[in-house]
C-alpha atoms as an extended CHARMM CRD file, in Angstrom:
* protein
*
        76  EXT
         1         1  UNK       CA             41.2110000000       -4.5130000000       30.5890000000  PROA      1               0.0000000000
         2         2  UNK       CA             39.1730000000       -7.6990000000       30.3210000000  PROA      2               0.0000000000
         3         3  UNK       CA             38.2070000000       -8.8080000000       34.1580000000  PROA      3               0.0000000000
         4         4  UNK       CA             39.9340000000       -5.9220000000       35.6830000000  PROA      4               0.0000000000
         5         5  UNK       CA             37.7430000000       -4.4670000000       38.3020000000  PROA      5               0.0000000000
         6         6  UNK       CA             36.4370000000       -0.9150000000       37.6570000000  PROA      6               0.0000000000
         7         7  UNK       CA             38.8420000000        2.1980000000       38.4900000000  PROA      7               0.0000000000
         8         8  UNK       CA             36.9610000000        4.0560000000       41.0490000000  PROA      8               0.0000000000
         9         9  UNK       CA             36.6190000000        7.2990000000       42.4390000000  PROA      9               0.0000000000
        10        10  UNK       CA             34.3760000000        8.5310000000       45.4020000000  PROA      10              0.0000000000
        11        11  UNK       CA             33.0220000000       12.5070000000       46.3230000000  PROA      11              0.0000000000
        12        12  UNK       CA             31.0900000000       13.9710000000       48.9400000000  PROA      12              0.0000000000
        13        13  UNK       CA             28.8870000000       17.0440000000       47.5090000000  PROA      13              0.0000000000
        14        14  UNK       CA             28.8040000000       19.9510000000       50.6600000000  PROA      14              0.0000000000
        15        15  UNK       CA             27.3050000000       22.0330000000       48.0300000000  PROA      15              0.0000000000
        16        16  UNK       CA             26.0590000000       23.2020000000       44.7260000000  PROA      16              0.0000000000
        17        17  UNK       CA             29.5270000000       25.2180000000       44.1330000000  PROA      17              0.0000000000
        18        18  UNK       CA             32.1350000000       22.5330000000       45.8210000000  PROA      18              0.0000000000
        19        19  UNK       CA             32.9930000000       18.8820000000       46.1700000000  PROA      19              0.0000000000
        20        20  UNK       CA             35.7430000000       16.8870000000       48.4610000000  PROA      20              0.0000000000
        21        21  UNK       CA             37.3120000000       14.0910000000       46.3590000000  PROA      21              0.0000000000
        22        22  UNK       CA             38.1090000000       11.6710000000       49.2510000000  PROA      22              0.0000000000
        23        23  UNK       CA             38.7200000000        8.3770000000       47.5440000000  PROA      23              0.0000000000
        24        24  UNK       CA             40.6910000000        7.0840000000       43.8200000000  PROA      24              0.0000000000
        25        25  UNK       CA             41.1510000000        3.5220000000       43.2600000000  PROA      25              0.0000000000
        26        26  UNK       CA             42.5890000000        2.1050000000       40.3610000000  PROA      26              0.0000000000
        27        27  UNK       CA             43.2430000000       -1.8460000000       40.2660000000  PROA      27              0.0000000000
        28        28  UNK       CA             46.4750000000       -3.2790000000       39.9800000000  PROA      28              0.0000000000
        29        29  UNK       CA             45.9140000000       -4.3310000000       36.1600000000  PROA      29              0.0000000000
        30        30  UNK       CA             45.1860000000       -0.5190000000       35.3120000000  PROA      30              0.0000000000
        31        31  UNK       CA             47.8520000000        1.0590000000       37.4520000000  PROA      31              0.0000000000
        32        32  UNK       CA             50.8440000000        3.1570000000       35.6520000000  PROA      32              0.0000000000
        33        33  UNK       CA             48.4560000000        3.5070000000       32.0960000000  PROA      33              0.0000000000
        34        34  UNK       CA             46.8720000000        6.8140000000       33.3160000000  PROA      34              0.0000000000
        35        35  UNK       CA             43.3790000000        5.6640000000       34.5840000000  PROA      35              0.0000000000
        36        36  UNK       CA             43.8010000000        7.9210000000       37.7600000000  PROA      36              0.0000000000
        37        37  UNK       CA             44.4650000000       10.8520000000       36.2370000000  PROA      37              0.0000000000
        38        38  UNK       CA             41.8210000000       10.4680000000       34.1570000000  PROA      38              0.0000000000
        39        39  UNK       CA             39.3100000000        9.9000000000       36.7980000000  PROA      39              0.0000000000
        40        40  UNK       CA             40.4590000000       13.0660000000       38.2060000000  PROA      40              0.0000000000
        41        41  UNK       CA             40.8190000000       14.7990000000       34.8840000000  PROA      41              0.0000000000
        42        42  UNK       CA             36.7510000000       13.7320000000       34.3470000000  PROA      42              0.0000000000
        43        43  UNK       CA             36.0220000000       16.0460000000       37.3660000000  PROA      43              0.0000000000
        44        44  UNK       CA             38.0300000000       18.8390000000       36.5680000000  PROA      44              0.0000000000
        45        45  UNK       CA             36.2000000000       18.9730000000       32.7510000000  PROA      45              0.0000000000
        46        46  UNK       CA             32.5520000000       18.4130000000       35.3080000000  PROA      46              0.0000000000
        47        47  UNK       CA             33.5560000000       21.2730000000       37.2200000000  PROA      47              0.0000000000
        48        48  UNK       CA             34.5270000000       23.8000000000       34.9860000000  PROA      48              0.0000000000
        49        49  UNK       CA             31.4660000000       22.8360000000       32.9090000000  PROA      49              0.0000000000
        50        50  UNK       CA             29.3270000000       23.1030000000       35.9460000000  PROA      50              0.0000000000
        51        51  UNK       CA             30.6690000000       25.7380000000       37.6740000000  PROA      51              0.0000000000
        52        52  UNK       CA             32.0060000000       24.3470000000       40.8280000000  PROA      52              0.0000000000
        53        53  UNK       CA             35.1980000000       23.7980000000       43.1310000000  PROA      53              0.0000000000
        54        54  UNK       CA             37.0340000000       20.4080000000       44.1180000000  PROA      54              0.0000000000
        55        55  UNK       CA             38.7550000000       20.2270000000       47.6580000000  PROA      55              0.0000000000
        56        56  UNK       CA             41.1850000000       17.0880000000       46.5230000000  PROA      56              0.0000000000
        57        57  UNK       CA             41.1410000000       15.2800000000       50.4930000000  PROA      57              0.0000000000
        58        58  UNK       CA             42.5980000000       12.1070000000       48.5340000000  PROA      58              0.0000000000
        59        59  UNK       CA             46.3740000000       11.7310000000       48.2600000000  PROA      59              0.0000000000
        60        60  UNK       CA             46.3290000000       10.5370000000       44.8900000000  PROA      60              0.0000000000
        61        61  UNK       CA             43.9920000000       13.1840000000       43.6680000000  PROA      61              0.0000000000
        62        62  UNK       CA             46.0540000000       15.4420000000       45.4300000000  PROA      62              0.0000000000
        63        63  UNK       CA             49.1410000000       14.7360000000       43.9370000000  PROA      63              0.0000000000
        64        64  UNK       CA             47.9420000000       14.7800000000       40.5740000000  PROA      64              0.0000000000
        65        65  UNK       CA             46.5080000000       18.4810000000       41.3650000000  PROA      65              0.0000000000
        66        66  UNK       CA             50.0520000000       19.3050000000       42.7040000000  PROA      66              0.0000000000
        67        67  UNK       CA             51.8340000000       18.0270000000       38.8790000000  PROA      67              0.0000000000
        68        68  UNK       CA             48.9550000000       19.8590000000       36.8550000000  PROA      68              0.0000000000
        69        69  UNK       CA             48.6790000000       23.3780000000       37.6970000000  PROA      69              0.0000000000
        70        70  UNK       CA             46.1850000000       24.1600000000       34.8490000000  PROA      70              0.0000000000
        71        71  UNK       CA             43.8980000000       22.9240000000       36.9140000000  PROA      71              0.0000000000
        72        72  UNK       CA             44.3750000000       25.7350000000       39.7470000000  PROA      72              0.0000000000
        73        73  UNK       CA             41.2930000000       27.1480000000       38.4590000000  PROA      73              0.0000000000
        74        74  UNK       CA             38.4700000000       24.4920000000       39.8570000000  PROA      74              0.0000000000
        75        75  UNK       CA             40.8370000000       23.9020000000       43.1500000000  PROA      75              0.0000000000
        76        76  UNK       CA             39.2420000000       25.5400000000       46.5300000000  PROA      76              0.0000000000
């Protein structure tokens, strides 16, 4: 959306095989069209591709992990 701020997420890398997803922000303009879950959905394609597990420490990312149990397979 045109002058929206960037949707956001933040990860802290304790190793080659596992990340900690501690921060999603999505601005009010994008909220409710699916930019969160698409952050989140980003890392879950980076993982599988690369071979490493999430620990989801933010609520939103969380949640979303809790709705979409395909994803059970990159989860630590």
């Amino acid at each position: 959306m045109d002058g929206a701020p960037p949707a956001k997420m933040t990860y802290s890398r304790l190793s080659a095989a596992m990340i900690i997803i501690d921060h999603t922000e999505v601005p009010d303009a994008l909220r409710g069209k699916g930019v969160g879950k698409a952050l989140v959905a980003r890392v879950v394609e980076d993982a599988r591709r690369d071979g490493f597990k999430i620990v989801p420490l933010c609520p939103f990312a969380k949640s979303v992990f809790q709705k979409t149990p395909e994803w059970a397979d990159v989860l630590r």
